[in-house]
Each structure stands twice: as structure tokens, then as C-alpha cells.
N, C-alpha and C positions, 0 to 999 in steps of 0.2 A: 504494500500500500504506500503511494507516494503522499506525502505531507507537505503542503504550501504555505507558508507563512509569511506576513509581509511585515515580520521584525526588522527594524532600521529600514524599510522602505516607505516612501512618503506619494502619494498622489500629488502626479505631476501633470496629467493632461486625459481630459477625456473625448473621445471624438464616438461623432454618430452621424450614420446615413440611413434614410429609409426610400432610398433610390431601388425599386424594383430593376430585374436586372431580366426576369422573362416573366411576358406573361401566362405561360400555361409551362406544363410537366407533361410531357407524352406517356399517354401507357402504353407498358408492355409487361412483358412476362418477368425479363431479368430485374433484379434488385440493385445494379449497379450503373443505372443509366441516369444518373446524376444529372440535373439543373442546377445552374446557379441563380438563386433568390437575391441576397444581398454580397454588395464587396464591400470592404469599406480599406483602402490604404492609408496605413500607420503612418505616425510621425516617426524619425530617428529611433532606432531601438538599439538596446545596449544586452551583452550578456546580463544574465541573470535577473533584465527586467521582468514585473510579473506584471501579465495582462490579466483582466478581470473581463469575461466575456459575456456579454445576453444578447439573442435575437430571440426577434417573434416575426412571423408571417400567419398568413392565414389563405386555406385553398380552399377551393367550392369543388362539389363534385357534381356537375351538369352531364354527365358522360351518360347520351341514350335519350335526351329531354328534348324535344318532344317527342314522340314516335317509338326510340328506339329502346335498348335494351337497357332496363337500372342495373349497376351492380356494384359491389363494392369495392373497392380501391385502399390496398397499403399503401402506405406511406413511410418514407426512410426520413430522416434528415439528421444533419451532421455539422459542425465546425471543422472547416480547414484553414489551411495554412499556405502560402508558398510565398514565394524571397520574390520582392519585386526591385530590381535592381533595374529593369528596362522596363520603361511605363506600356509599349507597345508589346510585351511576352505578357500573357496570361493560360499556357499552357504546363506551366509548372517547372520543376516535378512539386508537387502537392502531397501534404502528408494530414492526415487526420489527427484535430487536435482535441477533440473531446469524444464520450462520449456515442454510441448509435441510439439513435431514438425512434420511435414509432409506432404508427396506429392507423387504426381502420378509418374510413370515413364511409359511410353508405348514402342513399338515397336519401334514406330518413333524417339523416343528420345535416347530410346537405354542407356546411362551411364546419370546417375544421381548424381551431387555432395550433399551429408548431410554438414552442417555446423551446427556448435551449438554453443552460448556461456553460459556461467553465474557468476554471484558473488554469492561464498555460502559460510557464516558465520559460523566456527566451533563452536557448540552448548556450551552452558556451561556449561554442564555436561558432554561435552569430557573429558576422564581420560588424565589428561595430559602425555604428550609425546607420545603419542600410535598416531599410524601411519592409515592411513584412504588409502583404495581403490579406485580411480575415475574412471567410466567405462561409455563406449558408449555405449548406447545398441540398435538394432533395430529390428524391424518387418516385416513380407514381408506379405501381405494377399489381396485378391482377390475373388469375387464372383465368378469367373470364374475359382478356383485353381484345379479344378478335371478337366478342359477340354484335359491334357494330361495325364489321370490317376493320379493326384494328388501326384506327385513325384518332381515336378519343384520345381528350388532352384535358387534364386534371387543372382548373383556372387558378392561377396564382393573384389574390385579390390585390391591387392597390391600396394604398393608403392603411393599411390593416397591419403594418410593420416594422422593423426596426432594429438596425444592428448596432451595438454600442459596446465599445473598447476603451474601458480605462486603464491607464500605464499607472503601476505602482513602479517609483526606482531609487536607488540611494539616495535618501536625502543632502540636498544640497547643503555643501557649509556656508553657514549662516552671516551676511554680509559685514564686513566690518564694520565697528560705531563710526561716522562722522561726526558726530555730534561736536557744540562746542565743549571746549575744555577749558574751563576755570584757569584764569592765567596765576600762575605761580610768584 
């Protein structure tokens, strides 16, 4: 069991985007056909900073509406990671930083909220100052994904979301007094 603590680290910046990044999740059958929901890129990051991470999105399952066939749809979703060092590379490599999550959504329930949180520890062979990618990602898949010709796509709702990274990192030493000084 790994243990995070942010002894001697002090909150130094929190940043949030709730920029939807697709609108819809394709179903299919595999579990590993990842969308990405939100990105949000870091400020400078240092070894041994610790990130404090939460998103939320929320998807509709209209898959069959009107006419066609209901059925119900897992759901994956996950926090990742990868090194953005070139603003134009968003292909990785990518490593999984928290947690797998997941649940059903059916007809009945219709909109489904994802919640996610985690602590991730920036490795210590981060090149210092280089900036890091945090991303939502999820899945949409179904044994049933061919029942309307296998075109159905799981709605990723706007406005319903939110990813947010706070950096804990050594606290800064504390500026020296200017203050006046009582002349002697």
C-alpha cells in the first residue's frame, strides 16, 4: 500500500478546465477503446510534487431512441498521464494514474455522472520543470453494441464537468524582512 502525504509541502497552484474534448464514446464490444473527456496541461512540475486530482463528467445513454434497440452500456473511466514536452504530441506514451472505475448506465437511468479522484506523486525522474498532461478518459462497450448496427455512440454531456489539479510542492523559503530597522 502506497502512502501520500503532503508533510512540508504547501499548495502552490490550482488549475481547472471543463473544456469537453468529444462529444460522444463509440460502443463497442472491447473495454479498451478509450475517449478522451477532459485534458487539462500542468504548470512546471518538479520531482516529488504531489498532485491532488478530481474530475467529473457526465454521459446520456440515447443509444436505440427513437425506434431502435435500448440496452445497457459499461462504462470505464480513468486518470492519465503523459509528459507534454511538444504542445502539438498528444499521442503519448501514456501511463494510468489512478484508479479503474465503472458502471452500468441503462435506458432507465438515462445520464450517468463519472466522478474520479486521486493523489499522484510526480516521479523522480520527472525532468524538472517540464509540464505533464492530466486526462479523463473513458469507454463505452456492450455485448449488445451491434443491436442497432453497431454505430451507437454513448453522449458525453457538456457543461456537466470538470477537471481540477492542485500542485502541493516544497514550501517556499519565506521572503526576507524589508522592513525598516530602528537606527542604532
Amino acid at each position: 500500500m502506497t502512502n501520500l502525504a503532503s508533510t512540508g509541502l504547501a499548495l502552490v497552484g490550482v488549475q481547472a478546465s471543463d473544456d469537453v474534448q468529444t462529444a460522444g464514446i463509440p460502443v463497442d464490444l472491447a473495454s479498451t477503446t478509450y475517449r478522451l473527456l477532459y485534458r487539462l496541461i500542468t504548470g512546471p512540475l518538479y520531482a516529488g510534487d504531489l498532485l491532488d486530482i478530481s474530475g467529473d463528467a457526465r454521459v446520456t445513454n440515447d443509444c436505440g431512441y427513437p425506434g431502435g434497440t435500448r440496452y445497457t452500456i459499461g462504462v470505464g473511466w480513468h486518470l492519465w498521464a503523459y509528459s507534454y514536452t511538444d504542445p502539438a504530441r498528444s499521442a503519448g506514451p501514456w501511463w494510468r494514474i489512478s484508479q479503474l472505475m465503472g458502471d452500468n448506465v441503462d435506458a432507465t437511468r438515462h445520464h450517468m455522472p463519472l466522478h474520479i479522484s486521486t493523489l499522484y506523486r510526480v516521479p523522480d525522474d520527472w525532468p524538472p520543470g517540464h509540464r505533464m498532461a492530466i486526462c479523463l478518459r473513458a469507454d463505452a462497450h456492450s455485448t449488445a453494441w451491434k443491436s442497432n448496427g453497431g454505430n451507437d455512440v454513448l453522449t458525453v454531456d457538456a457543461g456537466y464537468g470538470q477537471l481540477i489539479v492542485r500542485r502541493w510542492a516544497a514550501a517556499p523559503e519565506p521572503a526576507p524582512c524589508l522592513c525598516a530597522q530602528p537606527a542604532a
